[in-house]
PDB file of N, H, CA, C and O in Angstrom:
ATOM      1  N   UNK A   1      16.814  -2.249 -14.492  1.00  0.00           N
ATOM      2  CA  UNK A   1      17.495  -0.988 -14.634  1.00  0.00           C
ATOM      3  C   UNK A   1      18.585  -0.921 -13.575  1.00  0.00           C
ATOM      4  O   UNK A   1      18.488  -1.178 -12.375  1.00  0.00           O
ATOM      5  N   UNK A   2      19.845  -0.445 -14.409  1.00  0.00           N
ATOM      6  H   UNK A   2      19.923  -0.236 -15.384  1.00  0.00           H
ATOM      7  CA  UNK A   2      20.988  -0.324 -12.825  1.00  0.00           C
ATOM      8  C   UNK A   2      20.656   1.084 -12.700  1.00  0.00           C
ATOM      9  O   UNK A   2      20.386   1.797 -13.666  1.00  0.00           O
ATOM     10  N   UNK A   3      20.687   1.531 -11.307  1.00  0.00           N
ATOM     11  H   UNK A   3      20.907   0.952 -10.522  1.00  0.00           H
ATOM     12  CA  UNK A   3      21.392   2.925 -10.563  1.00  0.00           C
ATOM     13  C   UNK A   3      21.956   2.994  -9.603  1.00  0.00           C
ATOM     14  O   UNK A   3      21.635   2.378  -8.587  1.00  0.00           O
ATOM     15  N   UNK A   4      22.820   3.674  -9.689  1.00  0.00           N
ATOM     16  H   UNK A   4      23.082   4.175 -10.514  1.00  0.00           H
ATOM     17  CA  UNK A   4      23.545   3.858  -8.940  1.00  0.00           C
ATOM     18  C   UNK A   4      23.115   5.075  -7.670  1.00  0.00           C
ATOM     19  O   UNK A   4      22.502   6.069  -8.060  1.00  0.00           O
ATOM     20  N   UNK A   5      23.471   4.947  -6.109  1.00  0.00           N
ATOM     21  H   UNK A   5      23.969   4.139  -5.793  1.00  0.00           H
ATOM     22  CA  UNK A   5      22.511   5.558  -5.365  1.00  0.00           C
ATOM     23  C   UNK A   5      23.222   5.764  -4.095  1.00  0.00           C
ATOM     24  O   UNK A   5      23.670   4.662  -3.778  1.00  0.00           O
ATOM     25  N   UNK A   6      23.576   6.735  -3.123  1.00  0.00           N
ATOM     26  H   UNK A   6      23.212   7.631  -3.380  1.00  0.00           H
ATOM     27  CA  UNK A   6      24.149   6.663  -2.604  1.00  0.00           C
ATOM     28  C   UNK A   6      23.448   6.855  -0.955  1.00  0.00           C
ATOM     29  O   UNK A   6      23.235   7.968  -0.474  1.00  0.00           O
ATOM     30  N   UNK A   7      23.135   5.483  -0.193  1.00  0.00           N
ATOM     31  H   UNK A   7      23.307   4.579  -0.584  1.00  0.00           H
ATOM     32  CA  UNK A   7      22.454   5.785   0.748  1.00  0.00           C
ATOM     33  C   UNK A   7      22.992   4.999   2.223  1.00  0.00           C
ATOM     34  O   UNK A   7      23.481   3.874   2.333  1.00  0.00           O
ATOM     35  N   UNK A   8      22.818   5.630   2.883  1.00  0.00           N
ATOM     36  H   UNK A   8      22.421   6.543   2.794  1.00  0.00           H
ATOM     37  CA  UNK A   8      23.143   5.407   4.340  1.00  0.00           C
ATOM     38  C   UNK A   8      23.437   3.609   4.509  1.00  0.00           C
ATOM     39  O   UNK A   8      22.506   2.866   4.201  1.00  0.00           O
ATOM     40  N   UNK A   9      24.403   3.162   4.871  1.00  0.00           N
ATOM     41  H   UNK A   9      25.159   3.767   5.122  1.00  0.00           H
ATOM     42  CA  UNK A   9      24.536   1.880   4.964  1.00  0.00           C
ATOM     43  C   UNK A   9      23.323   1.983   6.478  1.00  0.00           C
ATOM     44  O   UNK A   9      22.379   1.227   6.248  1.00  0.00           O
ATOM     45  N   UNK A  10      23.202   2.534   7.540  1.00  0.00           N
ATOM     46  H   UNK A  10      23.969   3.148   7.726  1.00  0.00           H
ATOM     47  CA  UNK A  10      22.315   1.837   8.597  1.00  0.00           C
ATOM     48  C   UNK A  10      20.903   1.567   7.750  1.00  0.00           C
ATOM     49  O   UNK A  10      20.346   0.480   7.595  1.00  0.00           O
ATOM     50  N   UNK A  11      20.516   2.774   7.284  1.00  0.00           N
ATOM     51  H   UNK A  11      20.968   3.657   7.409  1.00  0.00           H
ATOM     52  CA  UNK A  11      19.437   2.754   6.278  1.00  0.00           C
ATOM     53  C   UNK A  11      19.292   1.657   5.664  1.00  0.00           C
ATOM     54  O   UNK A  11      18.093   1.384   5.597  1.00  0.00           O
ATOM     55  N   UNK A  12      20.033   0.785   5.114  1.00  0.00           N
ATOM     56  H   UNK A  12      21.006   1.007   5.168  1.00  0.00           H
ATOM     57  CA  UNK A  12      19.900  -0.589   4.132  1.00  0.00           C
ATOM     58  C   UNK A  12      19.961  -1.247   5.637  1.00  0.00           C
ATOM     59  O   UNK A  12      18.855  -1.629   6.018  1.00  0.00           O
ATOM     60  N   UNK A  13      20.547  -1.360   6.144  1.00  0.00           N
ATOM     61  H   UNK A  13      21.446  -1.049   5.835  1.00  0.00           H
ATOM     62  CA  UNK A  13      20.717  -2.406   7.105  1.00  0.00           C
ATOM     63  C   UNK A  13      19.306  -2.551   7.643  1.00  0.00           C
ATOM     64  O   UNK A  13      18.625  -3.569   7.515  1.00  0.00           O
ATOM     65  N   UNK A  14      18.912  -1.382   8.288  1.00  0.00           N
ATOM     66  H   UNK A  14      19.465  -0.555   8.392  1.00  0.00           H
ATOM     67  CA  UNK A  14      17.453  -1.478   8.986  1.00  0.00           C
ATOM     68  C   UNK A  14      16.508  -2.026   8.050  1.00  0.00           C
ATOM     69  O   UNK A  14      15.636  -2.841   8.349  1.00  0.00           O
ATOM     70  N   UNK A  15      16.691  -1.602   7.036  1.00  0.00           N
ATOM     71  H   UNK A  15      17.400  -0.940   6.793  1.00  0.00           H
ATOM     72  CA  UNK A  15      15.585  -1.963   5.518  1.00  0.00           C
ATOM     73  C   UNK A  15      16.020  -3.733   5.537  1.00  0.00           C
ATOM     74  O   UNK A  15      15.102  -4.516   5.779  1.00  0.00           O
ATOM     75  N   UNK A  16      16.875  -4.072   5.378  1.00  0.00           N
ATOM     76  H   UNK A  16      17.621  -3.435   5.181  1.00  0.00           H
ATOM     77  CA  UNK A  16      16.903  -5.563   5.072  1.00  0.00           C
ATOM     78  C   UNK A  16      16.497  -6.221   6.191  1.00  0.00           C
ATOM     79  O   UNK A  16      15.727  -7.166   6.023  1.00  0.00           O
ATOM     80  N   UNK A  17      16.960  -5.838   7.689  1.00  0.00           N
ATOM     81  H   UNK A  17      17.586  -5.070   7.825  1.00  0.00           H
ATOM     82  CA  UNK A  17      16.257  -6.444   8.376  1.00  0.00           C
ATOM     83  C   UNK A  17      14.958  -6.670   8.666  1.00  0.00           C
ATOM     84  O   UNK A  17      14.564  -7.831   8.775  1.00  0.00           O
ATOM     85  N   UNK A  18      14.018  -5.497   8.851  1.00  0.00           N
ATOM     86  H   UNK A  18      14.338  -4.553   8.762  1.00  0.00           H
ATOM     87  CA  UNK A  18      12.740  -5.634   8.305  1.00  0.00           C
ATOM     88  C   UNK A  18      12.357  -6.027   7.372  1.00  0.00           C
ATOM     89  O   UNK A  18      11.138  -6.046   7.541  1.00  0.00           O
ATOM     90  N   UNK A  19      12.585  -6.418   6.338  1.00  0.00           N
ATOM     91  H   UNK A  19      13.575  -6.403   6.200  1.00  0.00           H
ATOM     92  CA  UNK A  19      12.303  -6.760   5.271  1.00  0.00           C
ATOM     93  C   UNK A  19      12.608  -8.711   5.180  1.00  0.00           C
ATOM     94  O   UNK A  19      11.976  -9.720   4.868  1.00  0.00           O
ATOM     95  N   UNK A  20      13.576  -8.445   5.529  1.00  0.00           N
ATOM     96  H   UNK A  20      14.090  -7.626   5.782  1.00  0.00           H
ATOM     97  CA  UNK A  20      13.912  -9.913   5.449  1.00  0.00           C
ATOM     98  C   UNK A  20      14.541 -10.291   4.326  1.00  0.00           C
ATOM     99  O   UNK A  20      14.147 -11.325   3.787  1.00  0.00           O
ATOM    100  N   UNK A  21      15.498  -9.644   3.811  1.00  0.00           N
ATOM    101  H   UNK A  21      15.818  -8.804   4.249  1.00  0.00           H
ATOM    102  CA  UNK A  21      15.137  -9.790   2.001  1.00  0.00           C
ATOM    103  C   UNK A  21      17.092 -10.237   2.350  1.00  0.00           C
ATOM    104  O   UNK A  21      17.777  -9.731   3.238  1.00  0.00           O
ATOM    105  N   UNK A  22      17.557 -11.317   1.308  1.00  0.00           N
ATOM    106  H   UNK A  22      17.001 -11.729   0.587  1.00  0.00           H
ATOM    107  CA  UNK A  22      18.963 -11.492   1.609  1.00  0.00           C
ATOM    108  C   UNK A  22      19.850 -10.513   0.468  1.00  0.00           C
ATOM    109  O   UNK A  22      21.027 -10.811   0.265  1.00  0.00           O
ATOM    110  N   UNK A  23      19.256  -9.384  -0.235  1.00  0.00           N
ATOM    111  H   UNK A  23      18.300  -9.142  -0.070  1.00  0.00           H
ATOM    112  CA  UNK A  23      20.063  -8.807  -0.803  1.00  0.00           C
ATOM    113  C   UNK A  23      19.482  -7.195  -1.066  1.00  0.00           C
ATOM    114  O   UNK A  23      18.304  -6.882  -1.235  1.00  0.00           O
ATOM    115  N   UNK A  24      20.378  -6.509  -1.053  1.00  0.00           N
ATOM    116  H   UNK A  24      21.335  -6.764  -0.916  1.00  0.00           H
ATOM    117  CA  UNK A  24      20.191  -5.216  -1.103  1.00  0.00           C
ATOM    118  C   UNK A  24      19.232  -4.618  -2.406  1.00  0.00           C
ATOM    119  O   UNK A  24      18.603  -3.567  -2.279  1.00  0.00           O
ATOM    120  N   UNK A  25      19.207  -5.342  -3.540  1.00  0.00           N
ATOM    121  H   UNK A  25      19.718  -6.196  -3.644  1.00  0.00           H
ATOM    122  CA  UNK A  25      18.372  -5.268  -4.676  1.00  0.00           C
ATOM    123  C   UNK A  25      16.532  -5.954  -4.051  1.00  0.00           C
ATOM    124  O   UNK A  25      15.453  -5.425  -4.320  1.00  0.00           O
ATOM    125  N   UNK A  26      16.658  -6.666  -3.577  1.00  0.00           N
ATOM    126  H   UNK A  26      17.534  -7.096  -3.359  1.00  0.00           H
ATOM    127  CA  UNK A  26      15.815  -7.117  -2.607  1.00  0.00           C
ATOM    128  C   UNK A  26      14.922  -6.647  -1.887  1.00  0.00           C
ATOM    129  O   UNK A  26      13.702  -6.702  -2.043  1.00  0.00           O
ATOM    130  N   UNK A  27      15.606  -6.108  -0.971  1.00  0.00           N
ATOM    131  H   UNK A  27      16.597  -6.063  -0.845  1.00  0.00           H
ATOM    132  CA  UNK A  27      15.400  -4.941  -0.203  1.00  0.00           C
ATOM    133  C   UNK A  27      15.043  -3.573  -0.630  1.00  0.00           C
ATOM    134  O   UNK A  27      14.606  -2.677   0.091  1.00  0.00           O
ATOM    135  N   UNK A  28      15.267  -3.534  -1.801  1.00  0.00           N
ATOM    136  H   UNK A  28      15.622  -4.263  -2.386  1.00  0.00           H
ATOM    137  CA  UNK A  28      14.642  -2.036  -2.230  1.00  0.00           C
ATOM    138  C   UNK A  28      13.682  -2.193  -3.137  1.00  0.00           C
ATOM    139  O   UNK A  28      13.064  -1.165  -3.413  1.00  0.00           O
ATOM    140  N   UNK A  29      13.279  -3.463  -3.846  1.00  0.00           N
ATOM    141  H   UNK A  29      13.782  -4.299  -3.622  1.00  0.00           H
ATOM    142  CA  UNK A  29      12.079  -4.025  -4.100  1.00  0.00           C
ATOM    143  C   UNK A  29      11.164  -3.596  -3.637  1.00  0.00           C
ATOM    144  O   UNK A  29      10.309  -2.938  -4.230  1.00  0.00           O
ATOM    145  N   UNK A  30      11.174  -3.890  -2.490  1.00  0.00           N
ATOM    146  H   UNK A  30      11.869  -4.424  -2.008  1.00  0.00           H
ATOM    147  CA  UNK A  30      10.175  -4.592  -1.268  1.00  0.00           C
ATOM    148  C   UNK A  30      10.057  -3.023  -0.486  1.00  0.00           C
ATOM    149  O   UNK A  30       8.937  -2.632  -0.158  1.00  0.00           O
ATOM    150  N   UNK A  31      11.121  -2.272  -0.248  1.00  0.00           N
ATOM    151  H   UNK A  31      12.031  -2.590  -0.515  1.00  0.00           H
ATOM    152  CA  UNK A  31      10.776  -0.552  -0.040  1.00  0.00           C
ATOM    153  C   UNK A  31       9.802  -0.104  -1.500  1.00  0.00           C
ATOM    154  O   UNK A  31       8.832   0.583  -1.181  1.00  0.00           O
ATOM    155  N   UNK A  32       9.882  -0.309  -2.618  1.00  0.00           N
ATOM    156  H   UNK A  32      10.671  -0.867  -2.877  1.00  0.00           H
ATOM    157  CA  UNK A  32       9.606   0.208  -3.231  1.00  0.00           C
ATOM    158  C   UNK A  32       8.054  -0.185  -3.712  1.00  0.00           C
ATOM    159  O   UNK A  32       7.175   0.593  -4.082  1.00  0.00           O
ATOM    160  N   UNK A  33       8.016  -1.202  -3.626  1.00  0.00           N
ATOM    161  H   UNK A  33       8.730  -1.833  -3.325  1.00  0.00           H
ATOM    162  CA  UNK A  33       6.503  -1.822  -3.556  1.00  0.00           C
ATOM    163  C   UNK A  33       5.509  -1.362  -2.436  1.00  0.00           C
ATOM    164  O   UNK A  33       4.318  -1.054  -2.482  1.00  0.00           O
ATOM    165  N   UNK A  34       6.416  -1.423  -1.414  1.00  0.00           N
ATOM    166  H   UNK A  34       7.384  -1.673  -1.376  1.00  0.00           H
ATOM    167  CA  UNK A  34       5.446  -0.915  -0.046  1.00  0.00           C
ATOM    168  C   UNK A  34       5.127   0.443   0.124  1.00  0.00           C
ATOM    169  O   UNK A  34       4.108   0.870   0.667  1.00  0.00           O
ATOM    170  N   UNK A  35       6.388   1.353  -0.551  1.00  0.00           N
ATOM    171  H   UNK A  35       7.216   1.005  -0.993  1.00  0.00           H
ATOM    172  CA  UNK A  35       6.041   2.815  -0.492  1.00  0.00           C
ATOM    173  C   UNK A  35       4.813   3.257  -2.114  1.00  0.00           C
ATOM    174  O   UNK A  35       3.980   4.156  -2.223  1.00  0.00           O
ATOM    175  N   UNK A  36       5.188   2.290  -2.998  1.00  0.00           N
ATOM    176  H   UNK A  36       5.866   1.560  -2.909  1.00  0.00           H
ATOM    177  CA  UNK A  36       3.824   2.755  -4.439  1.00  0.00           C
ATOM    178  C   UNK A  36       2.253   2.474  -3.641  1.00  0.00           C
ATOM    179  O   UNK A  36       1.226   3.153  -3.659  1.00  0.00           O
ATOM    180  N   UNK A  37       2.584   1.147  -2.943  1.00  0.00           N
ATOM    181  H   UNK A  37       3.418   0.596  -2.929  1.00  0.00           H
ATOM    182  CA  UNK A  37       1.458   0.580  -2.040  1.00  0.00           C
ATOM    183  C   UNK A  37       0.561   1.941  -1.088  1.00  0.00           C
ATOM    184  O   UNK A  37      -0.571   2.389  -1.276  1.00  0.00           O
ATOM    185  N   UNK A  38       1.480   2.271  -0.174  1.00  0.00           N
ATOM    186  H   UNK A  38       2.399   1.908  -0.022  1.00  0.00           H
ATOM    187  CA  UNK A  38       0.622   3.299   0.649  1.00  0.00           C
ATOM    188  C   UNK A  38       0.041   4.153  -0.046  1.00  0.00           C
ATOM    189  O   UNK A  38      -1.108   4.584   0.048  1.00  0.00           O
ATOM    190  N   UNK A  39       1.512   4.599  -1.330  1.00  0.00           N
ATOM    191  H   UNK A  39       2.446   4.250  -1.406  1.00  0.00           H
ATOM    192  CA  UNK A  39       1.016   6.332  -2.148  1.00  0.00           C
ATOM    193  C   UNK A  39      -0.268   6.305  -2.769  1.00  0.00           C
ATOM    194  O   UNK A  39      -0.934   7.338  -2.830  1.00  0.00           O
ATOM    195  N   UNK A  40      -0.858   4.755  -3.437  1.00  0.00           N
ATOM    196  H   UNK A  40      -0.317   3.915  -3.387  1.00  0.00           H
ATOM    197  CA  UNK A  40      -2.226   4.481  -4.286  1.00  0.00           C
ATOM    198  C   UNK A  40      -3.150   4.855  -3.095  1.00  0.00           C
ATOM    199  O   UNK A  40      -3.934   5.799  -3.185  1.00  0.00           O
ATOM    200  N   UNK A  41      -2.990   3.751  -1.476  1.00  0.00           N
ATOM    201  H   UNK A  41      -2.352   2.984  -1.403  1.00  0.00           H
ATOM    202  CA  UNK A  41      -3.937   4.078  -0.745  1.00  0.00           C
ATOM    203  C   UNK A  41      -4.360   5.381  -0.240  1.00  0.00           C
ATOM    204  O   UNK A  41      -5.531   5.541   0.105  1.00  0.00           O
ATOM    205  N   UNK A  42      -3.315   6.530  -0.152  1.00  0.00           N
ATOM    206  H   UNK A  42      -2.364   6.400  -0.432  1.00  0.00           H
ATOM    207  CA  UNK A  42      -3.307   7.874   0.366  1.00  0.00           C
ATOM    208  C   UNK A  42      -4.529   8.384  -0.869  1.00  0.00           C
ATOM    209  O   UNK A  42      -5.654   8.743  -0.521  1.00  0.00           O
ATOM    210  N   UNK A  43      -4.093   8.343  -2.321  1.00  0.00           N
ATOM    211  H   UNK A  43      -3.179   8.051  -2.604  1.00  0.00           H
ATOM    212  CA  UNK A  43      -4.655   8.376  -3.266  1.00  0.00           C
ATOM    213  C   UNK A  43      -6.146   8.380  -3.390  1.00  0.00           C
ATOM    214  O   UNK A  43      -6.867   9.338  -3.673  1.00  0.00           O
ATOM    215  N   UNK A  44      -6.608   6.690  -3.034  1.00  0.00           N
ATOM    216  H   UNK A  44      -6.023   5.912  -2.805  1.00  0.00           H
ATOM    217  CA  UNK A  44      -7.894   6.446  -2.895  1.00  0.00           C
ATOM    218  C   UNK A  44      -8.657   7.225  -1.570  1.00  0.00           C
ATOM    219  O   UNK A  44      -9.821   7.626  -1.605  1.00  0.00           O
ATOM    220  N   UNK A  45      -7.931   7.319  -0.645  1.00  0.00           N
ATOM    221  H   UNK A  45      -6.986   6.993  -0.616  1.00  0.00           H
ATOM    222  CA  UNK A  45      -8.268   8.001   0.386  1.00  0.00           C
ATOM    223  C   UNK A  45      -9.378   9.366   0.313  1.00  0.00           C
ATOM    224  O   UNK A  45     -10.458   9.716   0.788  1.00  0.00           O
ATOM    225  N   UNK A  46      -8.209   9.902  -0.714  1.00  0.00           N
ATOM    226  H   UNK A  46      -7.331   9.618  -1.100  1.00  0.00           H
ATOM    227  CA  UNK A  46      -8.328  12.107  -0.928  1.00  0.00           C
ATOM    228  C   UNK A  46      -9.703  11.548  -1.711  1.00  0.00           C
ATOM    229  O   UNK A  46     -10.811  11.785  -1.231  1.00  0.00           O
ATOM    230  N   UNK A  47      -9.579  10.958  -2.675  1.00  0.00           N
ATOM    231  H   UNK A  47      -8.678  10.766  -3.065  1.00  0.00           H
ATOM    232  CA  UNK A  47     -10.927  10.392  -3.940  1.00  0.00           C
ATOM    233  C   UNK A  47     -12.116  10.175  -3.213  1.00  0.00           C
ATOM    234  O   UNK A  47     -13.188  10.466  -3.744  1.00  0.00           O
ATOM    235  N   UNK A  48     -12.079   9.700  -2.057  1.00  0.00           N
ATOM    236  H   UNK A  48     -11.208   9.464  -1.626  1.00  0.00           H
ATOM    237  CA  UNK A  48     -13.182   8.875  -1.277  1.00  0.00           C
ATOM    238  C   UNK A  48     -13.717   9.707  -0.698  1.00  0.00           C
ATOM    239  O   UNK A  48     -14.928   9.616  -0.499  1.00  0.00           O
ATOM    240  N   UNK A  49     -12.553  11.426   0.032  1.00  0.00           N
ATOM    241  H   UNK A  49     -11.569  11.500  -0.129  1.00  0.00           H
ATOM    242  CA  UNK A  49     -13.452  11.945   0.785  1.00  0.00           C
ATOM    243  C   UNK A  49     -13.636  13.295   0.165  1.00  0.00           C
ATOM    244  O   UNK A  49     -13.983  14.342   0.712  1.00  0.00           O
ATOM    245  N   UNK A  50     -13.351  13.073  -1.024  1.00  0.00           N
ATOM    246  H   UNK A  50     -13.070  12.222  -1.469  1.00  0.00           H
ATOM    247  CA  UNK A  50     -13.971  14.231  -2.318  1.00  0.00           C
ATOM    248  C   UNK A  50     -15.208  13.733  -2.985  1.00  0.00           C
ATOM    249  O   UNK A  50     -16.144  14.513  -3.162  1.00  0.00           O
ATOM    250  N   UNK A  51     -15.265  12.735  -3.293  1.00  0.00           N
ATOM    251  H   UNK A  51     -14.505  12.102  -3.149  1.00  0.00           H
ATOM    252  CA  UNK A  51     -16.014  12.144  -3.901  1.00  0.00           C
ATOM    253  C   UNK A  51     -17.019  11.052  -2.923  1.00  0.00           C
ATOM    254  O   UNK A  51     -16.843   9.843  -3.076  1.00  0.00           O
ATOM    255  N   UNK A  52     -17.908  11.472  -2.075  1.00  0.00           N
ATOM    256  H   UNK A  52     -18.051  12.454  -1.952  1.00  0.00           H
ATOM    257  CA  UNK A  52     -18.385   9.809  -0.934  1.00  0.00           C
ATOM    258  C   UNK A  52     -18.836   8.876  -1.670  1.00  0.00           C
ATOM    259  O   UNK A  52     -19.354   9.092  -2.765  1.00  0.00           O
ATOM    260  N   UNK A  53     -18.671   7.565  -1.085  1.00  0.00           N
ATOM    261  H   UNK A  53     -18.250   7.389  -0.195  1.00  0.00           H
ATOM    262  CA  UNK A  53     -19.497   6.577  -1.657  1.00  0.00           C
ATOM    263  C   UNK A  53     -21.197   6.941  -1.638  1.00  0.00           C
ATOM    264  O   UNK A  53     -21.749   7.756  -0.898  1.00  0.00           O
ATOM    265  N   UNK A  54     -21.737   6.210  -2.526  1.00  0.00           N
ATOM    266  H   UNK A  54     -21.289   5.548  -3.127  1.00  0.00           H
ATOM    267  CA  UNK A  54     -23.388   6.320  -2.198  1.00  0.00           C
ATOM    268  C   UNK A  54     -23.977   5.217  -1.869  1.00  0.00           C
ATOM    269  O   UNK A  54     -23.683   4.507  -2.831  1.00  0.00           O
ATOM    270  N   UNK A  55     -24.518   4.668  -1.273  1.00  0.00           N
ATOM    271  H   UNK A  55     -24.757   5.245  -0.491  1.00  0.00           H
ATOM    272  CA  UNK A  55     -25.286   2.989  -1.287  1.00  0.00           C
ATOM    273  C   UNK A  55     -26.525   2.920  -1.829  1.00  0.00           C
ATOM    274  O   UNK A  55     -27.296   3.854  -1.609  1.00  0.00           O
ATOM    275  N   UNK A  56     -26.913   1.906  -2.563  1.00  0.00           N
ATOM    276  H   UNK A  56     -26.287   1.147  -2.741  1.00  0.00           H
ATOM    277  CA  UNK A  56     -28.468   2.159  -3.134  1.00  0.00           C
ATOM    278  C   UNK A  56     -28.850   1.494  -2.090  1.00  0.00           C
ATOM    279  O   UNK A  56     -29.353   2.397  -1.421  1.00  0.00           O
ATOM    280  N   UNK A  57     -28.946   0.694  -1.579  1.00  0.00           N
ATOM    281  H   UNK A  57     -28.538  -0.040  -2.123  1.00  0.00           H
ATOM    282  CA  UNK A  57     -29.683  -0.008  -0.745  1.00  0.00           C
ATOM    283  C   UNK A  57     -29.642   0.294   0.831  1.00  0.00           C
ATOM    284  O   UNK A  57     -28.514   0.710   1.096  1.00  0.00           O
ATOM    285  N   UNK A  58     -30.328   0.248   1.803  1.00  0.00           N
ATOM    286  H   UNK A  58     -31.245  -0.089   1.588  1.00  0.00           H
ATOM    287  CA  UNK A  58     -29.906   0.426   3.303  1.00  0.00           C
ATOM    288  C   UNK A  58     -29.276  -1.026   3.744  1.00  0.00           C
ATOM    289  O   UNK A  58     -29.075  -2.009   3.030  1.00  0.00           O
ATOM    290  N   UNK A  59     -28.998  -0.827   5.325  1.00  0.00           N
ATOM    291  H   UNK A  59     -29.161  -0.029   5.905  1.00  0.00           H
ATOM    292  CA  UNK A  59     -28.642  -2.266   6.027  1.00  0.00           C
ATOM    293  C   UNK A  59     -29.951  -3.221   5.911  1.00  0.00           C
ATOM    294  O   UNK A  59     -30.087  -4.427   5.705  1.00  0.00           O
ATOM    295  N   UNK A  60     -30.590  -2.462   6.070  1.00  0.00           N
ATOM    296  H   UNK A  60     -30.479  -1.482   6.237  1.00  0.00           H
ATOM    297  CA  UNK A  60     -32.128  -3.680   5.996  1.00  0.00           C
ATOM    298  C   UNK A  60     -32.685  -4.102   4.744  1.00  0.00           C
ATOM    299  O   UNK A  60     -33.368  -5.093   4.485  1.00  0.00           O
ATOM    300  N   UNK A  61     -32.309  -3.258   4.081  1.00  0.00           N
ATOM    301  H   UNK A  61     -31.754  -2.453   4.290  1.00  0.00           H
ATOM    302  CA  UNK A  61     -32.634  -3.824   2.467  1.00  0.00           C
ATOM    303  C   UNK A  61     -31.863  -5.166   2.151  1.00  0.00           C
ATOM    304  O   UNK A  61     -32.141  -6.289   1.730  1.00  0.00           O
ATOM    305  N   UNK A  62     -30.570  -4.355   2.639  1.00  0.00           N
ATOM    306  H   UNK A  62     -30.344  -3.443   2.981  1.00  0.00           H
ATOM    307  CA  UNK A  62     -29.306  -5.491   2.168  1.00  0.00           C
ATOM    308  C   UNK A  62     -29.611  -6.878   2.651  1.00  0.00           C
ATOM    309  O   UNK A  62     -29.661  -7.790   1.826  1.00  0.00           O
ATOM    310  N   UNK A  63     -29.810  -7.097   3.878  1.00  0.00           N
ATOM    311  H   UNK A  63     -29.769  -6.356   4.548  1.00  0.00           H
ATOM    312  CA  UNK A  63     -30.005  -7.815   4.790  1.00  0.00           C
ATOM    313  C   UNK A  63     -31.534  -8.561   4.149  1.00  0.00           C
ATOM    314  O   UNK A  63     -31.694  -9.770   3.987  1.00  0.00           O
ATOM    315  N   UNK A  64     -32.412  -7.629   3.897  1.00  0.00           N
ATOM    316  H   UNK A  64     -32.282  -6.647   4.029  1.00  0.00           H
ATOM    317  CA  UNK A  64     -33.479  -8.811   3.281  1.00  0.00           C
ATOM    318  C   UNK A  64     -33.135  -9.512   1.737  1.00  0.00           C
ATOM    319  O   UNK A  64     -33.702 -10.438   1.158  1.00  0.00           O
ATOM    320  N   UNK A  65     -32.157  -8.805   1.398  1.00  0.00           N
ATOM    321  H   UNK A  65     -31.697  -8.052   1.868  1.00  0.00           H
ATOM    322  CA  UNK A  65     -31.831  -9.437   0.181  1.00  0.00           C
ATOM    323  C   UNK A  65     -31.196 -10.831   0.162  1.00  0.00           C
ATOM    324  O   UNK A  65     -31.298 -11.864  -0.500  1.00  0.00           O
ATOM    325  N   UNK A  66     -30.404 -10.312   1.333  1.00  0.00           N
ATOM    326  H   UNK A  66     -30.321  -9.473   1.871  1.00  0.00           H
ATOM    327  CA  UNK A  66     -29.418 -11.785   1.542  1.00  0.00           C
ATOM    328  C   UNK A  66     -30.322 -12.817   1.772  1.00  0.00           C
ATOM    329  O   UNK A  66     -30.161 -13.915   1.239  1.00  0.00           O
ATOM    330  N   UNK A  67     -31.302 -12.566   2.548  1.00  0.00           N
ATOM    331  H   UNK A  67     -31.433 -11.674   2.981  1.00  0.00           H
ATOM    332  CA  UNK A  67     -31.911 -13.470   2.891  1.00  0.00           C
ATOM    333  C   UNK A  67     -33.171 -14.216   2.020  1.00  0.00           C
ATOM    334  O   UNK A  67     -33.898 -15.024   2.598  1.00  0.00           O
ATOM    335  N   UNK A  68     -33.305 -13.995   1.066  1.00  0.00           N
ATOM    336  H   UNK A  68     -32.714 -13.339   0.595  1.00  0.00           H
ATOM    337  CA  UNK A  68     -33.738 -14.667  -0.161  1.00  0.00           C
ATOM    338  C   UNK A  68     -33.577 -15.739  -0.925  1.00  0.00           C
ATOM    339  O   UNK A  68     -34.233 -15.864  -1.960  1.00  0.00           O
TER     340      UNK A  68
END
């Protein structure tokens, strides 16, 4: 997809350097992957502490299991 976008040249600059990426399409890849990246983890986060995990088993259960 093209768009057109009008953003701070230091902004790209800092972005490519961190990034490492040799082109500005590149570079916003790699912003854009890393920012979907956190938003899922924030995501799983709210889920986790709405919802807790449960364990069926304890540490010592687990632990004798392994050891079987």
């Amino acid at each position: 997809m093209k768009v057109t976008a009008i953003i701070p040249d230091d902004l790209i600059n800092e972005a490519m350097a961190l990034s490492q990426a040799d082109t500005i399409t590149e570079t916003l890849k790699v912003a854009l992957i890393s920012y979907i990246r956190s938003q899922k983890i924030k995501q799983i986060g709210v889920t986790i502490v709405s919802e807790p995990l449960e364990f069926k088993y304890s540490a010592q259960e687990l632990r004798d299991l392994n050891r079987r």
